[in-house]
Backbone bond lengths (Angstrom), bond angles and torsions (degrees), N, CA, C in turn:
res aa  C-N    CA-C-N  psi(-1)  N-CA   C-N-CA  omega(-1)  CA-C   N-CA-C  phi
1 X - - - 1.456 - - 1.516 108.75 -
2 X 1.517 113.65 130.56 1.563 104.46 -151.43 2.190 87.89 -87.45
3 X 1.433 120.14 -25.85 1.451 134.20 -172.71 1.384 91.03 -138.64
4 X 1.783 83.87 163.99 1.617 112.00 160.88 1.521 105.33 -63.97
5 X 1.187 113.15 -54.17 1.478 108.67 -171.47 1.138 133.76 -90.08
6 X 1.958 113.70 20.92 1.236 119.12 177.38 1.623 111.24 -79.90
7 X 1.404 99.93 174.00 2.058 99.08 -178.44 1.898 79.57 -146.03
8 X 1.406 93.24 174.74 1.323 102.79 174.74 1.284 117.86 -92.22
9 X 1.581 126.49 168.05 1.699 106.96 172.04 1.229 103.95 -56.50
10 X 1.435 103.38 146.52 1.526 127.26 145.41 1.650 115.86 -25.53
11 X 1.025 129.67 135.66 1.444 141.24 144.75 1.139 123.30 -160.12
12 X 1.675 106.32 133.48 1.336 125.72 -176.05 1.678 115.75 -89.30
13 X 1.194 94.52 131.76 1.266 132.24 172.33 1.450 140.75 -89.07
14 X 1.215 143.31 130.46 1.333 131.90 -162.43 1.467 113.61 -162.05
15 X 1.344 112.47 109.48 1.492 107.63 -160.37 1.417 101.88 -96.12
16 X 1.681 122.12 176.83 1.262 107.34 -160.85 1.915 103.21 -102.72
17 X 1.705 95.93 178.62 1.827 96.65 -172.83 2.145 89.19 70.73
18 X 1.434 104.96 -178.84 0.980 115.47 -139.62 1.684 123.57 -99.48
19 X 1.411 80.14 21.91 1.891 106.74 179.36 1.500 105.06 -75.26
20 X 1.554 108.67 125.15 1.454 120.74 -173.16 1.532 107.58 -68.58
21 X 1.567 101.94 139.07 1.617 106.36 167.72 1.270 89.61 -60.25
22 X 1.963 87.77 154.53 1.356 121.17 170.02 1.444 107.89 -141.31
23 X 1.386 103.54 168.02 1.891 108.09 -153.55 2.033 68.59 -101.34
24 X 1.456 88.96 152.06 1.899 115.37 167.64 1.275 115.70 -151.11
25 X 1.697 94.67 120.67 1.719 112.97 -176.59 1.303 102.16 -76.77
26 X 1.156 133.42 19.09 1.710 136.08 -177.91 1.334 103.59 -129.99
27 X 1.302 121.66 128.88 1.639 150.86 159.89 1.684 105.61 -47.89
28 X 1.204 161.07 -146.10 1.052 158.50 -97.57 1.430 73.99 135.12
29 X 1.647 108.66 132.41 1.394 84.94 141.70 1.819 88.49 169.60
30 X 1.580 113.90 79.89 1.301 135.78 177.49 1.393 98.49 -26.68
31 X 1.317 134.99 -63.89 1.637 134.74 -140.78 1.795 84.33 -62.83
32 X 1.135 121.82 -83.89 1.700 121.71 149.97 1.393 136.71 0.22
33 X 0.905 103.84 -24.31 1.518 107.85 -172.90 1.488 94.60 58.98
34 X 1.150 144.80 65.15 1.684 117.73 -166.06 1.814 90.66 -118.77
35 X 1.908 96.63 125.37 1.187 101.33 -178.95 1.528 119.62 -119.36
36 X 1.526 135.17 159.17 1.163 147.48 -163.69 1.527 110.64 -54.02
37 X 1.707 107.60 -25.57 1.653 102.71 -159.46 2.019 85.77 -115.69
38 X 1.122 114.92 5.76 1.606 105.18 170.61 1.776 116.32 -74.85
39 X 1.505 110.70 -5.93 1.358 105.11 -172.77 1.800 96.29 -74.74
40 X 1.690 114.82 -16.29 1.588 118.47 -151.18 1.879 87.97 -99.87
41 X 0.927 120.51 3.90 1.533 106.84 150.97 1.229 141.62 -89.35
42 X 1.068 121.79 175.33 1.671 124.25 161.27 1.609 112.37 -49.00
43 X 0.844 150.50 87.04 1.610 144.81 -173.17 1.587 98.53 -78.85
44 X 1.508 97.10 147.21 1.656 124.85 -177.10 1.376 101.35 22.76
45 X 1.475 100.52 107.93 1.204 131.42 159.02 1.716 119.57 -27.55
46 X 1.612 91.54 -76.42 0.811 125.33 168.81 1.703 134.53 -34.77
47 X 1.080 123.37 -39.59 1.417 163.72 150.29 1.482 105.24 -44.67
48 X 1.385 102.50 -68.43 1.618 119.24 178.89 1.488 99.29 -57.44
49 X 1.354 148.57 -59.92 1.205 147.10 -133.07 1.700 98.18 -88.58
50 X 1.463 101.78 -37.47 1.748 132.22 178.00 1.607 101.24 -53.47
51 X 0.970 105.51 -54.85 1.839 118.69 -164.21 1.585 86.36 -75.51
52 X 1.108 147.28 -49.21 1.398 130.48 -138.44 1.409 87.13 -97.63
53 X 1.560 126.63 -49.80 1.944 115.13 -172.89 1.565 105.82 -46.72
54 X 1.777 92.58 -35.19 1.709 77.37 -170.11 1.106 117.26 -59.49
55 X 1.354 113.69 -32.24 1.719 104.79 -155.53 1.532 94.04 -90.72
56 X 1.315 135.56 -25.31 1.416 107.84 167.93 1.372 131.78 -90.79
57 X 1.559 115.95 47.33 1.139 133.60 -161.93 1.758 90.66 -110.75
58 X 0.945 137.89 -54.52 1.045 121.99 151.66 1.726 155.87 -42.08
59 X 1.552 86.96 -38.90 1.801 101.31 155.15 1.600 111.67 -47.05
60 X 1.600 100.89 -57.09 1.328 122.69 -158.77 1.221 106.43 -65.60
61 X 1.343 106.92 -58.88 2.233 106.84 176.07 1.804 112.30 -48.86
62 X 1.237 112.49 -26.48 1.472 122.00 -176.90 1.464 103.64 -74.39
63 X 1.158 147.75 -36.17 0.856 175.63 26.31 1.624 113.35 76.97
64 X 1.358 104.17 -42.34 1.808 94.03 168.26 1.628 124.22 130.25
65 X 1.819 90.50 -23.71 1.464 107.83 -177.80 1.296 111.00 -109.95
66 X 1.409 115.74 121.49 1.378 138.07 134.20 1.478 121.54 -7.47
67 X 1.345 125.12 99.32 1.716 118.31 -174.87 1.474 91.46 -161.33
68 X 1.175 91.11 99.82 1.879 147.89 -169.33 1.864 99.60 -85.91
69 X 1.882 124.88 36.59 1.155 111.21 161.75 1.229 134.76 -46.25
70 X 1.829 139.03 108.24 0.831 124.09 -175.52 1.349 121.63 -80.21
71 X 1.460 112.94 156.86 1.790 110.67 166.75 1.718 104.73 -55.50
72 X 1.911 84.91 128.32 1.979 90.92 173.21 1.808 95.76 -114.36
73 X 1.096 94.59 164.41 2.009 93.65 174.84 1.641 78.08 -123.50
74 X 1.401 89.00 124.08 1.545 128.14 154.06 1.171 119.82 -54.02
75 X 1.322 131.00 -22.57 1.429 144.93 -107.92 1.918 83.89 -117.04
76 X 1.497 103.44 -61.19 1.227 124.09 -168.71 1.307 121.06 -58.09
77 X 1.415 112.64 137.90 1.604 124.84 175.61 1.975 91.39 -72.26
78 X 1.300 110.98 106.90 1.456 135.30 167.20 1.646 107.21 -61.20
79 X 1.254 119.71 -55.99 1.721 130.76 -173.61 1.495 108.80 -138.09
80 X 1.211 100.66 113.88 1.911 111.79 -175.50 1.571 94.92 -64.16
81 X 1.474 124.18 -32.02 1.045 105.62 -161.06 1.489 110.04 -133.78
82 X 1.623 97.99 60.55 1.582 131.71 166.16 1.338 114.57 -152.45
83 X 1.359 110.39 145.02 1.523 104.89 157.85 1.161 132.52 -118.83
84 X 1.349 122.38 175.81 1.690 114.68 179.85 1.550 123.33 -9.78
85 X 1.308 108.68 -61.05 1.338 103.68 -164.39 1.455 103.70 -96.81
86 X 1.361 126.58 33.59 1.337 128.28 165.14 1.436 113.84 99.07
87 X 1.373 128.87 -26.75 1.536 137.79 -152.71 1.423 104.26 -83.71
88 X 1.421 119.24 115.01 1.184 132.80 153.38 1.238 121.89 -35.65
89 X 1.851 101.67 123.59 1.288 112.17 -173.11 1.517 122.89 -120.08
90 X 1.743 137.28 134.59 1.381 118.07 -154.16 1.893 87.60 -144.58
91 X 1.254 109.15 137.03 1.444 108.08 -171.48 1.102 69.23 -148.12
92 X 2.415 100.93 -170.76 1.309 123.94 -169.46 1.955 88.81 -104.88
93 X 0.927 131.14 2.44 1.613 127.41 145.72 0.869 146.67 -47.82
94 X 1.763 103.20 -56.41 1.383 153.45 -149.27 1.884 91.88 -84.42
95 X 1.650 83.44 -56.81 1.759 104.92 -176.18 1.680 129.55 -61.37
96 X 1.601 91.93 -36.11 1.557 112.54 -178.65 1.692 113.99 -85.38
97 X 1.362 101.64 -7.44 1.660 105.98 171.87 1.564 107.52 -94.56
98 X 1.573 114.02 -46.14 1.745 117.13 -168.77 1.824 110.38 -154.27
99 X 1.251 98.97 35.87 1.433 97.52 166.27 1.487 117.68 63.73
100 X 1.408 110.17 -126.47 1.690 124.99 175.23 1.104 115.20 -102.31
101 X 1.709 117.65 -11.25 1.196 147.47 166.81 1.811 111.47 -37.77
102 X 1.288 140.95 152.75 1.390 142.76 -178.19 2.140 93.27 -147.18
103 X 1.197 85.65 85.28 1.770 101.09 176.45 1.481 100.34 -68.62
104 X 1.255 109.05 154.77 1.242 124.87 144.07 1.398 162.82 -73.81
105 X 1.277 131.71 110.33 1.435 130.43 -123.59 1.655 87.49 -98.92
106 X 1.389 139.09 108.11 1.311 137.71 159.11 1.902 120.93 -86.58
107 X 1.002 93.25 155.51 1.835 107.99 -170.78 1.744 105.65 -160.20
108 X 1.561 108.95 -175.01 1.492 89.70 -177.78 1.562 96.54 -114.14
109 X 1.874 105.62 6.07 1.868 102.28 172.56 1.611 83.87 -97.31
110 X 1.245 136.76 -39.79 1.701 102.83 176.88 1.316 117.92 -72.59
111 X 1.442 138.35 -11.61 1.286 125.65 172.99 1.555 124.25 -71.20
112 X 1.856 100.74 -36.71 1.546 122.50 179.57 1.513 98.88 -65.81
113 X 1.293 136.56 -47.62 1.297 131.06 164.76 1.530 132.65 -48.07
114 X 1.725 108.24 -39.00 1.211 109.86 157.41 1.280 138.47 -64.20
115 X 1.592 107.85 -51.54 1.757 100.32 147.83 1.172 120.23 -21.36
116 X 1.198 110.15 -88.38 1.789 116.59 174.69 1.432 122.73 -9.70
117 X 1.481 95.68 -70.01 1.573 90.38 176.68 1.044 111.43 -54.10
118 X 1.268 134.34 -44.32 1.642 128.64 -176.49 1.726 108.35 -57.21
119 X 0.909 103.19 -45.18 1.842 105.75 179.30 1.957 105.00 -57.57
120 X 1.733 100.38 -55.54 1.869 84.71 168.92 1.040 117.13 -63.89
121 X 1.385 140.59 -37.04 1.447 121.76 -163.96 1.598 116.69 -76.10
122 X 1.912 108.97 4.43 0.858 97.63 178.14 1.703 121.46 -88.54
123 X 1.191 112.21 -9.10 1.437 116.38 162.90 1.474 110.10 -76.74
124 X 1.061 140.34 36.15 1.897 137.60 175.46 1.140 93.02 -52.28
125 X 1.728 111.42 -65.06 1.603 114.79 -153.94 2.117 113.40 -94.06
126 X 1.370 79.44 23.08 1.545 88.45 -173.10 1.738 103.81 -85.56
127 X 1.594 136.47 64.16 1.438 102.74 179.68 1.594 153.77 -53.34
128 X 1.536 87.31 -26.72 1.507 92.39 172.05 1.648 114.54 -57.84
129 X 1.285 101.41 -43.00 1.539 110.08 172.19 1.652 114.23 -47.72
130 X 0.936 106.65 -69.30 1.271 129.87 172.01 1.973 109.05 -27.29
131 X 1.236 103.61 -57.39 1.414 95.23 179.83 1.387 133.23 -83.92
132 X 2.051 92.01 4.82 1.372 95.57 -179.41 1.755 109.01 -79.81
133 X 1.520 83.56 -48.78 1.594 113.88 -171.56 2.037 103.29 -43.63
134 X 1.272 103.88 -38.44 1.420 110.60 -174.34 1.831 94.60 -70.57
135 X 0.812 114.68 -69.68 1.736 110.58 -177.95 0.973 133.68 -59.71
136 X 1.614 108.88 -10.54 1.721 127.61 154.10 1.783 106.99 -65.39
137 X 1.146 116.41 -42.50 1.557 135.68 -152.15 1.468 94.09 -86.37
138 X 1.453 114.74 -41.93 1.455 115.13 -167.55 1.664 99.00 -83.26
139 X 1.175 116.15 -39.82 1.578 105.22 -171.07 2.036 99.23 -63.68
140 X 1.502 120.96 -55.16 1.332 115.65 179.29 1.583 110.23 -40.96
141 X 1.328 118.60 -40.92 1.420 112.04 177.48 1.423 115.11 -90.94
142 X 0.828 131.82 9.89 1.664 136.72 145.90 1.599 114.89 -70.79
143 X 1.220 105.00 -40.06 1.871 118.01 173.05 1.560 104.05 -80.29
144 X 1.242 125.17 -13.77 1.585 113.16 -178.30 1.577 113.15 -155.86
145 X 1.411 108.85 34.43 1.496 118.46 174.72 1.564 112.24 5.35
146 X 1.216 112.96 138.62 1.752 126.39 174.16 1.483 92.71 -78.81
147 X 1.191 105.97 142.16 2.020 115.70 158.09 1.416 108.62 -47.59
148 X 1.215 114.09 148.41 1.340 107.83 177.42 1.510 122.65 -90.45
149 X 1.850 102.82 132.91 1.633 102.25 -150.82 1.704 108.63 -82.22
150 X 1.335 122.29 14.33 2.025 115.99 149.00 1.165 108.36 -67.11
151 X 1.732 127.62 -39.96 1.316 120.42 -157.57 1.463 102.06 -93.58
152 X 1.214 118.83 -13.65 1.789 105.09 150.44 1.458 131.19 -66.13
153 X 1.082 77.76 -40.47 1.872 84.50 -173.33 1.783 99.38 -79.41
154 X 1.445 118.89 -10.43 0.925 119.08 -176.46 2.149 99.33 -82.58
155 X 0.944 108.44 -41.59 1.593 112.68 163.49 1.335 136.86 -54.37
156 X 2.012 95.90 -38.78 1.497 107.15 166.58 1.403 114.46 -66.71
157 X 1.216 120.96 -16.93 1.323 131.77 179.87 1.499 125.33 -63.69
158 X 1.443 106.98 -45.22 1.101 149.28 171.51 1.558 109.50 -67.72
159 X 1.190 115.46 -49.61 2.171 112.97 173.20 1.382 97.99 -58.01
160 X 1.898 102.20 -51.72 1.688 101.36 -159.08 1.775 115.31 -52.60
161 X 1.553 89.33 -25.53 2.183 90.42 -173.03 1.460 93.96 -70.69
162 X 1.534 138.45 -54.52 0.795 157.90 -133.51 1.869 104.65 -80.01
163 X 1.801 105.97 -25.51 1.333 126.76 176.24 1.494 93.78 -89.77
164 X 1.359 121.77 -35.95 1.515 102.11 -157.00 2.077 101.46 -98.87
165 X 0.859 98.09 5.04 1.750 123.39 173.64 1.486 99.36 -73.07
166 X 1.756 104.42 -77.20 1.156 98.76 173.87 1.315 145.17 -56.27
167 X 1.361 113.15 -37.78 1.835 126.31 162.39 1.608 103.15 -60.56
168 X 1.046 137.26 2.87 1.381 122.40 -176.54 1.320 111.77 -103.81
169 X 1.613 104.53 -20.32 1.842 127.54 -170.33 1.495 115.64 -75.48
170 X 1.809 113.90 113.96 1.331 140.62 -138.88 1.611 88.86 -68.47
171 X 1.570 119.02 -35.59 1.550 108.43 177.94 1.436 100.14 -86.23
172 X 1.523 138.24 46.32 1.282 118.91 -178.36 1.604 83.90 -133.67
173 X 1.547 127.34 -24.12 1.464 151.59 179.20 1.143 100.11 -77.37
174 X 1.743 129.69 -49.37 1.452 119.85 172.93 1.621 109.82 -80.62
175 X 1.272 143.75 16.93 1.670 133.55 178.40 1.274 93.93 -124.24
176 X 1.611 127.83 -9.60 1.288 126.63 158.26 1.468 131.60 -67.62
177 X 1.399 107.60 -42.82 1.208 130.71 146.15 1.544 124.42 -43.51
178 X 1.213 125.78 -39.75 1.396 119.88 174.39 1.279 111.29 -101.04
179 X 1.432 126.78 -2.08 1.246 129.14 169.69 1.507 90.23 -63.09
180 X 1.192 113.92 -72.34 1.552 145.17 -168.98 1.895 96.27 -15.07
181 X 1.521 91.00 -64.25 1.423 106.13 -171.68 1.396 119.24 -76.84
182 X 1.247 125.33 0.16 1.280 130.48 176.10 1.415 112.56 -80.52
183 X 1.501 116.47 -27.76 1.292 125.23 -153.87 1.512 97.29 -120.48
184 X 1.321 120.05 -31.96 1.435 111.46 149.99 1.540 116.91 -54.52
185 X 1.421 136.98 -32.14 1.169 140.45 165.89 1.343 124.59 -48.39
186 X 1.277 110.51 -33.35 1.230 146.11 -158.68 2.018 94.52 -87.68
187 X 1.003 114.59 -11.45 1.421 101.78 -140.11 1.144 154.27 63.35
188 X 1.777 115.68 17.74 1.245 114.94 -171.86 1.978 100.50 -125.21
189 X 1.249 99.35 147.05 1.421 124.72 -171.54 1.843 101.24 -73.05
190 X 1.324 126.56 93.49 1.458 120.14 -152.50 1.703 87.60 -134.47
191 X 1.793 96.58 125.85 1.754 84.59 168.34 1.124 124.89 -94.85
192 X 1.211 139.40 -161.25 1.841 148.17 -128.61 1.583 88.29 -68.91
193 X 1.326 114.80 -54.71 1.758 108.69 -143.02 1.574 110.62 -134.48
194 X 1.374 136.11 96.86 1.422 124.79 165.46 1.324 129.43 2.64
195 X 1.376 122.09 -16.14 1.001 117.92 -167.65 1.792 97.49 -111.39
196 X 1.054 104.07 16.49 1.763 109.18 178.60 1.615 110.66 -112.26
197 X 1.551 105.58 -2.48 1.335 106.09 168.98 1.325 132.84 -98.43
198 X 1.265 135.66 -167.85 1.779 107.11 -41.55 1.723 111.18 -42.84
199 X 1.186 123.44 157.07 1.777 130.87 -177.05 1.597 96.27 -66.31
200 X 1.385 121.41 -166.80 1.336 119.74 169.75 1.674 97.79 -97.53
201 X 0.763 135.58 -0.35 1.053 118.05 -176.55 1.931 110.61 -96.47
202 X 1.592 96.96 -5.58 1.421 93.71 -163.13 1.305 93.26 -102.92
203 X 1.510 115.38 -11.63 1.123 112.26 178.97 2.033 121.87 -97.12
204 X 1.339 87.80 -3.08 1.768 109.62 156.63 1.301 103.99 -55.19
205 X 1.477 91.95 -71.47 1.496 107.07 -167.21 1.703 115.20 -45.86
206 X 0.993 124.44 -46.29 1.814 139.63 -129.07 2.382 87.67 -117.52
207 X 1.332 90.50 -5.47 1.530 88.97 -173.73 1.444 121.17 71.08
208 X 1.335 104.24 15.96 1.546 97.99 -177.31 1.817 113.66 -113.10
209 X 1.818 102.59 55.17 1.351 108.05 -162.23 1.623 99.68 -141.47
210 X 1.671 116.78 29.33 1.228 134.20 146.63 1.987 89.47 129.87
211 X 1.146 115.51 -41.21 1.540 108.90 178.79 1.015 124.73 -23.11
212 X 2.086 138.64 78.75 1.319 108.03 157.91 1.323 157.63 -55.45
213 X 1.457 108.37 -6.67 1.539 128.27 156.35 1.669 104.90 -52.59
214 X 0.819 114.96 -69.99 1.656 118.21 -157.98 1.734 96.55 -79.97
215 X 1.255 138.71 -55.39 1.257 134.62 140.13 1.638 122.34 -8.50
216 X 1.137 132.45 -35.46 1.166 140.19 -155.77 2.089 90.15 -109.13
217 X 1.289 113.47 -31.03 1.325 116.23 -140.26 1.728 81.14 -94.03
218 X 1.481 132.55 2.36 1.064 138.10 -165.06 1.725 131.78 59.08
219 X 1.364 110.66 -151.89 1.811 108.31 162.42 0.967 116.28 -100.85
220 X 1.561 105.70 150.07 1.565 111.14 -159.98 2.260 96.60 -108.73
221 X 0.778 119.87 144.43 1.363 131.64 160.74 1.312 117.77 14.85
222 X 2.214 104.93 -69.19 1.292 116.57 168.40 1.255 103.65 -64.43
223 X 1.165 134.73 -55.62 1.413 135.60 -152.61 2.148 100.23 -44.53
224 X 1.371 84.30 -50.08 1.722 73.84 -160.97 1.885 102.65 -92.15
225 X 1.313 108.77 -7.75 1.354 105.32 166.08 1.883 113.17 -56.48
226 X 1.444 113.65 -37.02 1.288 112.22 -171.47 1.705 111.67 -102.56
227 X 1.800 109.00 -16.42 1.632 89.09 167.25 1.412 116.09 -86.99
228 X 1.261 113.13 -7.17 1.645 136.93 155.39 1.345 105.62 -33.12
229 X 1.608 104.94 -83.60 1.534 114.30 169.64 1.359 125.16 -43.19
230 X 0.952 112.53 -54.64 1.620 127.40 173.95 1.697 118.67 -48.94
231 X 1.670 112.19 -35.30 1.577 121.31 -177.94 1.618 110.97 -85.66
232 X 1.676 114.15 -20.28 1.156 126.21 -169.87 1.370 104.44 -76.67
233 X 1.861 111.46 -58.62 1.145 101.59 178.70 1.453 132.95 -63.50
234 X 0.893 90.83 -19.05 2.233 105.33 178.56 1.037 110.04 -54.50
235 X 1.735 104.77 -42.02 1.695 108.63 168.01 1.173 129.10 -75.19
236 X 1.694 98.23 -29.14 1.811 95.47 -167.98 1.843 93.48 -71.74
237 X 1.235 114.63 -30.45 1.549 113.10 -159.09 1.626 109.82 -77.89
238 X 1.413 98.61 5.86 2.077 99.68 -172.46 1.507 94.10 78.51
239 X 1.317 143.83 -30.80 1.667 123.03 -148.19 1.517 103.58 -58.88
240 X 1.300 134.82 -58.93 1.336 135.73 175.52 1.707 109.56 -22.55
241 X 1.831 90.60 -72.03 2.079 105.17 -173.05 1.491 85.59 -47.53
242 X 0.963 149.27 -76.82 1.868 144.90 -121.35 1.654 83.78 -83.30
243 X 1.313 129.21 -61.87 1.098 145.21 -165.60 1.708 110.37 -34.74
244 X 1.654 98.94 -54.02 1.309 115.71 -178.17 1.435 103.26 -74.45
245 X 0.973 124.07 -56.17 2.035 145.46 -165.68 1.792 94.21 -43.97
246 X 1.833 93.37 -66.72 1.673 88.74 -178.40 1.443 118.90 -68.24
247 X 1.548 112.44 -27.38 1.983 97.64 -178.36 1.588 102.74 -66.80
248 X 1.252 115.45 -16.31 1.979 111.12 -157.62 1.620 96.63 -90.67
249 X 1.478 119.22 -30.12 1.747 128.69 -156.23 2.291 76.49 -88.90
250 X 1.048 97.12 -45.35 1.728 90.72 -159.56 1.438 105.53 -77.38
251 X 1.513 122.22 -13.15 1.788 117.02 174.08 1.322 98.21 -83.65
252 X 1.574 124.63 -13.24 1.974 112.45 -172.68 1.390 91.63 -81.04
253 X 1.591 127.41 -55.82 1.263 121.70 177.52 1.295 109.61 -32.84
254 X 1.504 132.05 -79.82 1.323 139.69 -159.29 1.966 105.90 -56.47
255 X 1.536 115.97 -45.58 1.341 112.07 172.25 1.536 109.54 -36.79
256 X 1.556 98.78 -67.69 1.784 107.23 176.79 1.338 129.13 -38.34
257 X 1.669 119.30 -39.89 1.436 145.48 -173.98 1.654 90.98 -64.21
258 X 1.347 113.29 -61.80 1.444 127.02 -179.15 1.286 141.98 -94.06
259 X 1.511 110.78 16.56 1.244 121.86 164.41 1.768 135.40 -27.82
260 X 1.148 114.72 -66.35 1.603 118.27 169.37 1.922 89.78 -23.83
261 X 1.415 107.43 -97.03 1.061 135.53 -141.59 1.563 101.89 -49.21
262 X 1.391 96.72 -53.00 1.787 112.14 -172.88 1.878 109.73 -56.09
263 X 1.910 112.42 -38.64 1.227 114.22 140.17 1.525 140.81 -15.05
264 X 1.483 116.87 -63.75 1.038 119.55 -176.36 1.281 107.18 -110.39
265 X 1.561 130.64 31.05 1.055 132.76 154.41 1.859 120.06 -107.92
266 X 0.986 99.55 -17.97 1.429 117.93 169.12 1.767 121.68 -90.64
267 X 1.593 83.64 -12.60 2.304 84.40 173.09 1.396 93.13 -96.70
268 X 1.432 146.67 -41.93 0.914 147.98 139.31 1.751 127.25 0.76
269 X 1.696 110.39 -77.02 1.077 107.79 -176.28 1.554 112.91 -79.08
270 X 1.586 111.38 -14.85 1.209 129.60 -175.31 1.939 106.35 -64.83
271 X 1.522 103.03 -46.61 1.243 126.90 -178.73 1.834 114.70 -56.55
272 X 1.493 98.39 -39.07 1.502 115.41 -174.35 1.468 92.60 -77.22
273 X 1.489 137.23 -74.57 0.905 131.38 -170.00 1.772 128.87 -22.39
274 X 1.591 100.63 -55.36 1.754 110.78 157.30 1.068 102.88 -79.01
275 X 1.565 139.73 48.55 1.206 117.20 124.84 1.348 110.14 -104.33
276 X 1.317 93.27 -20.07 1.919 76.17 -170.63 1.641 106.20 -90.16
277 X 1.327 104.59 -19.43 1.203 102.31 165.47 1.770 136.12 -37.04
278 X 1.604 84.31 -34.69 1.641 116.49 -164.03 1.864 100.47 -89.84
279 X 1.154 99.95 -14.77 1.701 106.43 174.47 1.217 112.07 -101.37
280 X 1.019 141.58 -15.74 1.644 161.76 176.17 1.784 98.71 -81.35
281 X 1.551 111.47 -58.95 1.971 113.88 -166.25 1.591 76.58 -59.90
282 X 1.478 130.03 -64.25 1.635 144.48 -146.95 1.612 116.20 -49.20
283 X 1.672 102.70 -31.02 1.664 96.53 -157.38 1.465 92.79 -166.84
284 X 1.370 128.07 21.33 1.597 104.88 150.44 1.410 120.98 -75.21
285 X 1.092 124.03 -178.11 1.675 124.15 173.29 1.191 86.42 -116.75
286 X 1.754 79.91 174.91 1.641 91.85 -166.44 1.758 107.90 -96.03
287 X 2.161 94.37 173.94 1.437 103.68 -157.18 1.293 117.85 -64.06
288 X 1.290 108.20 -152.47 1.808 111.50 139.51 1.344 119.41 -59.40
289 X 1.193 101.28 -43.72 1.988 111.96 -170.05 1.385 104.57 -76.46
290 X 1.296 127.34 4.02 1.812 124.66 178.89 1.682 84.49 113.08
């Protein structure tokens, strides 16, 4: 994401039978997961959290304390295996680099950020600090109000039908089925639906069943030999394409269904975005490049 307040091009969309086109600030774009109703969130977290230290970096120095925001690049893919709007992502790429595994993406703007956090969290038990930092935080969000958090959850609401639409879809039940059988082909013991993997037991095995020892120790050989297998067939079987096709065709419906509302929830988050945008041009320091 090159800004807080960028969107993707426009493209129109038009599902079939007699549901009205609707305009979409989101690209198509399977590898992504990238969906119709992600333009109606808060976009990059990250960005957001960026824009707000900055701007109370000034309260705070007035005030007495030292708050050392470093330059972050926006620019950068943060988690290979997330996207924008947070949603976990698993391909035969994804799989053939670290399994079921979710590695960690290092840089020297995610390391300078990690410091950081370590430097705030070192005031936790600081209160005086504490009540400054809050009235620094509250005046920036008086200048750039947060979206209001029903009408998110009122959106998350809206993906989740849009997930359970698609898992319900009879060609999404038959590519499950041949997923199924691909990997039984394969020799491996695989239950009903992609979306049940890895089992708990594979995730005993593979360390991905809360252990940060074994978590830390990464994927092992088998591990990515079988989410390997497991990402291939998803593809060979269509379940992914249909998977994606019906959640993206069933959020244009629901946008349309909910227009008014989805309207003024998107000028909103749209609105927030140039603000933080506007705290980021205002008070980052500069890059590597000056």
């Amino acid at each position: 994401m090159a800004s807080a307040a960028a969107t993707a091009a426009a493209a129109t969309t038009t599902t079939s039978g007699d549901v009205a086109t609707v305009e979409i600030d989101v690209e198509q774009d399977q590898s992504r997961w990238a969906l119709p109703l992600d333009s109606y969130l808060i976009a990059d977290p990250h960005a957001v959290a960026y824009g707000e230290q900055l701007a109370v970096q000034p309260c705070l120095e007035e005030a007495g304390y030292a708050w050392p925001v470093p330059w972050q690049d926006l620019t950068e893919e943060r988690f290979e295996w997330m996207n924008d709007a947070g949603r976990t992502l698993f391909n035969a790429e994804l799989a053939a680099r670290s399994g079921y595994h979710r590695p960690i993406t290092t840089s020297p703007s995610i390391q300078a950020w990690d410091e950081f956090g370590v430097y705030v969290n070192s005031f936790n038990a600081d209160d005086a600090f504490n009540a400054v930092f809050d009235t620094c935080l509250d005046a920036v969000r008086a200048e750039n109000p947060m979206p209001n958090m029903d009408d998110q959850m009122y959106v998350y609401g809206l993906i989740t039908e849009s997930k359970q639409i698609a898992l319900s879809s009879p060609a999404l039940s038959d590519a499950a089925k041949r997923w199924n059988s691909c990997l039984q082909e394969a020799g491996i013991d695989a239950p009903a639906t992609p979306e049940m993997m890895p089992t708990d037991q594979m995730k005993a095995t593979f360390g991905l069943d809360g252990s940060e020892a074994q978590r830390a120790a990464g994927a092992t050989p088998d591990e990515i030999k079988l989410a390997t297998q497991d990402a291939e067939c998803a593809a060979s079987s269509r379940y992914d394409e249909i998977f994606y096709k019906t959640q993206w065709d069933s959020q244009v419906v629901l946008i349309d269904n909910n227009a008014p509302k989805l309207s003024q929830i998107k000028a909103d988050v749209d609105r927030y975005a140039r603000g933080i945008q506007t705290f980021i041009d205002a008070y980052a320091p500069s890059g590597p490049q000056g």
